[in-house]
TITI-351438 format. One line per 2 residues: their letters; for each residue x, y, z of N, C-alpha, C. Coordinates in nm, 2 decimals, padded with zeros to 4 digits. Layout:
BEGIN
a	X Y Z X Y Z X Y Z  ...
***
This chain:
BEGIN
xx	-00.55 00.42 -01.81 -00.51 00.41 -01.95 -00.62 00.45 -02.04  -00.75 00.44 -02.00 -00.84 00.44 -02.13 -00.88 00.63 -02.10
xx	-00.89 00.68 -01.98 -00.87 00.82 -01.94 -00.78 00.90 -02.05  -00.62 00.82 -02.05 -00.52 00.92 -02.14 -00.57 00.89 -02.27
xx	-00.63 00.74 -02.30 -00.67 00.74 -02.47 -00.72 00.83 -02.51  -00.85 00.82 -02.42 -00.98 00.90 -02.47 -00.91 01.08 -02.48
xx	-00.86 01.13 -02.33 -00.75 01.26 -02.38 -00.70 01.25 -02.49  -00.60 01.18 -02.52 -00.51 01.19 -02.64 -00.59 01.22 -02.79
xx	-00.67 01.11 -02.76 -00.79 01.12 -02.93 -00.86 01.26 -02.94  -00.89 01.32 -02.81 -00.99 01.45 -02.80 -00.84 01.56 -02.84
xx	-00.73 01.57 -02.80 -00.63 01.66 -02.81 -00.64 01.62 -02.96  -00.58 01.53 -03.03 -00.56 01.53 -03.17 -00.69 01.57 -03.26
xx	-00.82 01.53 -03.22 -00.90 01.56 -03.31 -00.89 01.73 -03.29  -00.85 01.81 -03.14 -00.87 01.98 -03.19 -00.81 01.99 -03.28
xx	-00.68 01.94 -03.28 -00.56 01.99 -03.33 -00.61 02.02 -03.47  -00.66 01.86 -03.50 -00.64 01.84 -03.67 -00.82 01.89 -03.73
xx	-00.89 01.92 -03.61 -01.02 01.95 -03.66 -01.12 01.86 -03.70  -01.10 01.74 -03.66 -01.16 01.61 -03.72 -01.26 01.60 -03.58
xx	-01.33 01.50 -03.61 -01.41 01.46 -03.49 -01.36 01.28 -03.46  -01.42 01.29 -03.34 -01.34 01.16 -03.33 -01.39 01.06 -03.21
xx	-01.42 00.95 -03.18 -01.56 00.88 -03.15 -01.45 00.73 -03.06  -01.43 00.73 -02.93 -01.36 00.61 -02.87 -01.51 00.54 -02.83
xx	-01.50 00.38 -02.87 -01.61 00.31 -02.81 -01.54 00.20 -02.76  -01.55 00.16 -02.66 -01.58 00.06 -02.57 -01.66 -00.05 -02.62
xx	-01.56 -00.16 -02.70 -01.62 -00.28 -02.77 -01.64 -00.41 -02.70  -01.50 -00.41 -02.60 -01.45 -00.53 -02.57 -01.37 -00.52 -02.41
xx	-01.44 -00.60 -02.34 -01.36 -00.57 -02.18 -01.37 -00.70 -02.13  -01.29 -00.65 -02.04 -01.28 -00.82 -01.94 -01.17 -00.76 -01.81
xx	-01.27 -00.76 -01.71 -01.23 -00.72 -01.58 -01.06 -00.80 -01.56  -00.98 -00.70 -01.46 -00.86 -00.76 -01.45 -00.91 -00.82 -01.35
xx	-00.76 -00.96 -01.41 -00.79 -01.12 -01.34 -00.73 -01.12 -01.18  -00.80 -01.12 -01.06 -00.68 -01.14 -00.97 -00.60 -01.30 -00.92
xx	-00.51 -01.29 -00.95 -00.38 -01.38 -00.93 -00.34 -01.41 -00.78  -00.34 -01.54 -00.76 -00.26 -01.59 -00.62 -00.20 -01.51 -00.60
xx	-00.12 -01.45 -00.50 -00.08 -01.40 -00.44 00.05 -01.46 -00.41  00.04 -01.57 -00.31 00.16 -01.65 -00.29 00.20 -01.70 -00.40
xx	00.16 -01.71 -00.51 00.24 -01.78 -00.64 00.32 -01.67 -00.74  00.22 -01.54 -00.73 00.34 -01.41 -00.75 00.46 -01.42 -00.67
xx	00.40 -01.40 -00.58 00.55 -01.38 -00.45 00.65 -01.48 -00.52  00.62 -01.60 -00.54 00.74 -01.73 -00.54 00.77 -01.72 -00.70
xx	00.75 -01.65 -00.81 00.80 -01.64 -00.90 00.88 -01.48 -00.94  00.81 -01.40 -00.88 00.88 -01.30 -00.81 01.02 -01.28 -00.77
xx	01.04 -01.39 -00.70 01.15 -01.43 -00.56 01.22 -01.49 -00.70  01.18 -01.62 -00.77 01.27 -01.66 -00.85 01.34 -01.61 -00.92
xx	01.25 -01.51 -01.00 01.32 -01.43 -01.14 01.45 -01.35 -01.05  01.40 -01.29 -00.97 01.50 -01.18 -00.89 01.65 -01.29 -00.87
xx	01.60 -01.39 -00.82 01.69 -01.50 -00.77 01.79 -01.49 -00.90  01.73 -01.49 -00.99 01.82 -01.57 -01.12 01.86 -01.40 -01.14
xx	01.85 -01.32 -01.16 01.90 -01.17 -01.19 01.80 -01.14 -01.32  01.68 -01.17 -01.29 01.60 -01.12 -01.36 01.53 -01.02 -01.29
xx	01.46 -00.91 -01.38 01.37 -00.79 -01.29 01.19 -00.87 -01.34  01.20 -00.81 -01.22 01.04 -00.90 -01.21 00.94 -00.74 -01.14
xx	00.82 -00.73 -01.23 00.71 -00.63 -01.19 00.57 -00.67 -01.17  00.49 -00.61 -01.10 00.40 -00.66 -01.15 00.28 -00.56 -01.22
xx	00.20 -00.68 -01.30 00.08 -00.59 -01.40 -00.05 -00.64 -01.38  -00.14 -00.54 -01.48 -00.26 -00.57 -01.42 -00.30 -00.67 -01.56
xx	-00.39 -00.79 -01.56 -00.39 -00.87 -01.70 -00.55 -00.83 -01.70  -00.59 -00.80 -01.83 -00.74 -00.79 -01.85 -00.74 -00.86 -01.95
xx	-00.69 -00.92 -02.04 -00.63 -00.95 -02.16 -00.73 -01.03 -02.25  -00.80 -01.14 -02.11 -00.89 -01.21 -02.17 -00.83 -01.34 -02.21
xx	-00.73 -01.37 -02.23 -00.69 -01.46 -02.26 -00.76 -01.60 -02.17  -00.73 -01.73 -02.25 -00.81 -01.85 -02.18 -00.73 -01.91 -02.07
xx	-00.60 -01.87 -02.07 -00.55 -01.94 -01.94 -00.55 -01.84 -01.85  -00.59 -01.69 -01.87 -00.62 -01.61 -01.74 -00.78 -01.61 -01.73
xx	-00.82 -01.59 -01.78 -00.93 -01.64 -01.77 -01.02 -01.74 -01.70  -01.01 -01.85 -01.74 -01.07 -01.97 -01.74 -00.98 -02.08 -01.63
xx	-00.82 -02.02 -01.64 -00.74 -02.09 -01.58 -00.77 -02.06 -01.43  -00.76 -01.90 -01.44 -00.79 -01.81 -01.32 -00.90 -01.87 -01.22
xx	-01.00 -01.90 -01.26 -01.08 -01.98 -01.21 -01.14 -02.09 -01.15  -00.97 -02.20 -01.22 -00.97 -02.33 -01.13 -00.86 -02.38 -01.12
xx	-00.81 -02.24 -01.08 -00.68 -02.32 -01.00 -00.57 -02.17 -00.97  -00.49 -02.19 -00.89 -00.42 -02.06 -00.85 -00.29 -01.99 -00.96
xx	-00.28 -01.90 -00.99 -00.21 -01.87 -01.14 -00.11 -01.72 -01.05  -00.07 -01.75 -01.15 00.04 -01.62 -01.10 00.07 -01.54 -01.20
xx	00.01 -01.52 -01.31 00.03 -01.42 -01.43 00.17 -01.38 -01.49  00.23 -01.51 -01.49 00.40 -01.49 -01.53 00.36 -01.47 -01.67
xx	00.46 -01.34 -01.69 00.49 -01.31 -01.81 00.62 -01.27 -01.85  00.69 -01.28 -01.98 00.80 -01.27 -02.03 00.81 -01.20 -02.12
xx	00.85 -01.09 -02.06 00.88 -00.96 -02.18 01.00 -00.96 -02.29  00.98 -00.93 -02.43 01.11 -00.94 -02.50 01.13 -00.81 -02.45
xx	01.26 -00.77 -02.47 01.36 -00.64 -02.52 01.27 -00.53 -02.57  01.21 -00.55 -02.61 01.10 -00.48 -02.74 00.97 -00.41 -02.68
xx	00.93 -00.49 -02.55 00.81 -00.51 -02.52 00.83 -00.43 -02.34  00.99 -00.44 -02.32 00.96 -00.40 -02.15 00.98 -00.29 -02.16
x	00.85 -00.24 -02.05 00.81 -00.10 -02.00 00.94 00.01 -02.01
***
């Protein structure tokens, strides 16, 4: 993703003749997630006729983060209408 940013901002600045400067402010390695606790919410969502994928979370957030940490998480998340891929 940050490959096509950086592309996209270098294509638009030819285009438009501007210059144009991507910096790297803020990161946070993606979190890795139990395993067996994807799988079993996975299985659920599918179970109920829900589509279930998976993603990568770098997000930072404190329950992936911090939760990630001490205790096994499974990175459920719930996309509106609006929001899925």
């Amino acid at each position: 993703m940050d490959r096509e940013l950086r592309e996209a901002c270098r294509d638009a600045a030819r285009a438009s003749r501007f210059e144009v400067e991507v910096k790297e402010f803020w990161y946070f390695a993606p979190t890795a997630f139990d395993k067996d606790c994807v799988a079993a919410v996975k299985r659920a969502a599918e179970a109920q006729g829900f589509p279930a994928m998976d993603i990568i979370s770098g997000a930072g957030h404190d329950a992936v983060v911090h939760g990630a940490r001490r205790a096994h998480g499974d990175g459920l998340r719930a996309l509106c209408r609006r929001h899925q891929p």
